[in-house]
Residue, then its C-alpha position, 0 to 999 in steps of 0.5 A: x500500500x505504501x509503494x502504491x501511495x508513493x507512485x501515486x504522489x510520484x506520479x502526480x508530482x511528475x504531473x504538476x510539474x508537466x503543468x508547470x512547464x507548459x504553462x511557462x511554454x504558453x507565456x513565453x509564446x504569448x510574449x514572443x507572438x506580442x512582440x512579432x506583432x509589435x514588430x509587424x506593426x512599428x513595420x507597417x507603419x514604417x511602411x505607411x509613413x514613407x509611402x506617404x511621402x510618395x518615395x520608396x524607403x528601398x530605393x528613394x534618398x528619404x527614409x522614414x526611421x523609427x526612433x529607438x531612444x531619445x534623452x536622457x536615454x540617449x546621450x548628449x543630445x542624441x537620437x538613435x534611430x533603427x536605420x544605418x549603414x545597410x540602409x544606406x543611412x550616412x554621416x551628415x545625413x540631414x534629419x527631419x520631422x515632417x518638414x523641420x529639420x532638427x539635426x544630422x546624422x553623426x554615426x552610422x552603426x550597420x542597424x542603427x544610427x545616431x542623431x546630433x540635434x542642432x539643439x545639442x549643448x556647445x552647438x551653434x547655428x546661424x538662424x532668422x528671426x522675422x518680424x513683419x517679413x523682415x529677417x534678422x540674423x543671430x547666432x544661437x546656442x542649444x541650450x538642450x531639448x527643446x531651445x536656444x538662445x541668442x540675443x539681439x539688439x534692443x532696437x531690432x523689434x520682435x514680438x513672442x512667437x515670432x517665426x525662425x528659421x534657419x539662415x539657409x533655409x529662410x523659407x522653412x519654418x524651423x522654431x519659434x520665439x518663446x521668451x524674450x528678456x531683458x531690462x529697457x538699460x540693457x542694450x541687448x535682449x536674450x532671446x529663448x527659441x523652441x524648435x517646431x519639433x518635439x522630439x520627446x513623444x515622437x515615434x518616427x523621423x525621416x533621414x534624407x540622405x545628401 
């Protein structure tokens, strides 16, 4: 009788166990089926975002990259994005998102590359601030994610939310004024700028390869 209750409590120990491991099987198949889905979906939408743009991410100079990090992240204000070398992604591409451009492509790993954004810390651009069509040339510092700053004389006039664009580029939108300082004695006045792009929230942007 013992031995009978000892193969009984063998056998259905050995069958719990069983249990066990397919239950882990069927979790772990379920996480691999959500991420094959999650993947499917980040491609068709890849897919989706250049078809759009009326060129083809296979043979086209525009391709639409999923982002993979942004600050704090990513370093120095950086972006990695999940397109590089065998994509034909280059140093110096320039980097958009929908018609800003925020930064150029700084390293090309074979799967993934790196953005420097114009907004970097130690970075300086030349841009222009419009005020009633007329432009005015600064050199502005990026100040970090989302800004810069520049001054400008306080006799040049400006008013909050005025257009910048970039000195290359002067028929793009680029940023805007968000804040001006300074005291009526100063001769000049610090201007704060935001980029048009808001990098934090972004899933996707577009490299155009020079």
């Amino acid at each position: 009788v013992a031995a009978r209750v000892e193969n009984s409590l063998g056998f259905f120990t050995a069958r719990q166990t069983l249990l066990n491991e397919v239950a882990a099987l069927r979790v772990e198949l379920v996480a691999r089926e959500g991420e094959r889905h999650e993947r499917a979906s980040l491609l068709e939408e890849n897919a989706a975002m250049t078809t759009e743009m009326g060129k083809s991410a296979d043979t086209a100079t525009v391709l639409v990259a999923a982002i993979l990090a942004t600050p704090p992240r990513s370093p120095y204000d950086t972006v990695v994005l999940d397109a590089g070398a065998r994509d034909r992604v280059a140093v110096g591409d320039e980097v958009f998102s929908d018609s800003v451009l925020v930064g150029r492509v700084s390293e090309a790993r074979d799967k993934t590359s790196v953005v420097s954004l114009f907004s970097s810390p130690g970075t300086r651009i030349s841009l222009m601030l419009v005020h009633n069509e007329v432009g005015t040339l600064v050199e502005a510092d990026g100040q970090g994610i989302p800004g810069f700053i520049a001054r400008l004389p306080r006799e040049v006039p400006l008013d909050l939310g005025a257009e910048v664009h970039l000195s290359d580029r002067p028929f793009t939108p680029f940023a805007v004024v968000a804040a001006i300082t300074g005291s009526e004695s100063e001769p000049f006045r610090t201007i704060f700028i935001t980029s048009l792009a808001p990098i934090h929230g972004l899933r996707f942007l577009s490299i155009h390869h020079l």
